[in-house]
Each structure stands twice: as C-alpha cells, then as structure tokens.
C-alpha positions in Angstrom: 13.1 -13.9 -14.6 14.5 -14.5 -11.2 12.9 -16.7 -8.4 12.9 -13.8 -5.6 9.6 -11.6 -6.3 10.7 -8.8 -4.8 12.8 -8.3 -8.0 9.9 -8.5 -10.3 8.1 -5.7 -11.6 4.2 -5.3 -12.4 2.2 -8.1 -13.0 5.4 -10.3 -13.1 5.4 -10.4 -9.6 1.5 -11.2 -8.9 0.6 -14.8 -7.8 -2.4 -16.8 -8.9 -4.4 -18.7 -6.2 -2.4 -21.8 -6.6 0.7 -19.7 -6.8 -0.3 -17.9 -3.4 -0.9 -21.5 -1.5 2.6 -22.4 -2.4 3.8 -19.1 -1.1 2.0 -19.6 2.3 3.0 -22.9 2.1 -0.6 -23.9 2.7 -3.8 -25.0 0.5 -5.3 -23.1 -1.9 -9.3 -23.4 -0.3 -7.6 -21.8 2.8 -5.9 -19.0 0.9 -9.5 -18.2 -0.8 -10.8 -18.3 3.0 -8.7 -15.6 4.2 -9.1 -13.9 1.2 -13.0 -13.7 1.4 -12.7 -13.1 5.2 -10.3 -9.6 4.0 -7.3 -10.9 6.2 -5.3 -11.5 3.0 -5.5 -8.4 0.3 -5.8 -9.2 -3.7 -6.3 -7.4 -6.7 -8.7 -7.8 -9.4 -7.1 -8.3 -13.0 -10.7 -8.6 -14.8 -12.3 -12.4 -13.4 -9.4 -13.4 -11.9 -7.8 -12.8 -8.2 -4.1 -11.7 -8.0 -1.7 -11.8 -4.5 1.2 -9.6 -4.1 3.7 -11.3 -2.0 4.3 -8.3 -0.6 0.9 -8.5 0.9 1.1 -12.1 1.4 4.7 -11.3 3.4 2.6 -8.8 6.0 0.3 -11.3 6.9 2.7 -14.0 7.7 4.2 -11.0 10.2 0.7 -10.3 11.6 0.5 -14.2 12.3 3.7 -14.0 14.7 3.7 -15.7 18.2 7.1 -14.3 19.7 8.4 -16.8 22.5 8.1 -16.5 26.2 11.3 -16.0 27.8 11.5 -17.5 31.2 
C-alpha cells in the first residue's frame, strides 16, 4: 500500500472521519459540520461515512483566496 491516495483503488482509498480530519488538517467535529452542511461530499458504506480525497482535494480548491497583486 502506498501513502499517496491517488494510487489506491476502491475502498483502499476512502478515509474514515478521523482519517478525513487529518487530511484537512483540521478536527474531526468540523469535518462532520461541513459534511452535514453538503460542502464536503461522502459516501455511505452501510452505517458508516466514507471521504474520497479526491473530493476532499476539490474543496480545499473551492476554499482558495488568490493574492492581491499591487
């Protein structure tokens, strides 16, 4: 198994809720806030919630500030 998930195939590559906060870098209550509020996608394996870093990639682009050039 390699560390990049863009390598992974299938499930291999799905994060748990923990595993999505360390991806973002951020907690895992916030992570289950933006999921509930739709601004983060998951999938549903069963009971449990599963992020794509894929998806978890497009929202760190949506959350861009580009500088102001003076």
């Amino acid at each position: 198994m390699t560390d990049d998930p863009n390598n992974l195939t299938g499930s291999e590559r799905l994060l748990d809720l923990d595993g999505a906060a360390r991806y973002l870098n951020d907690s895992p209550r916030h992570v289950r806030s933006l999921w509930a509020r739709r601004e983060i996608a998951a999938i549903r394996v069963g009971r449990k919630v599963r992020f794509d870093p894929r998806d978890l990639d497009r929202y760190i682009e949506t959350q861009r500030v580009e500088a102001v050039r003076r």
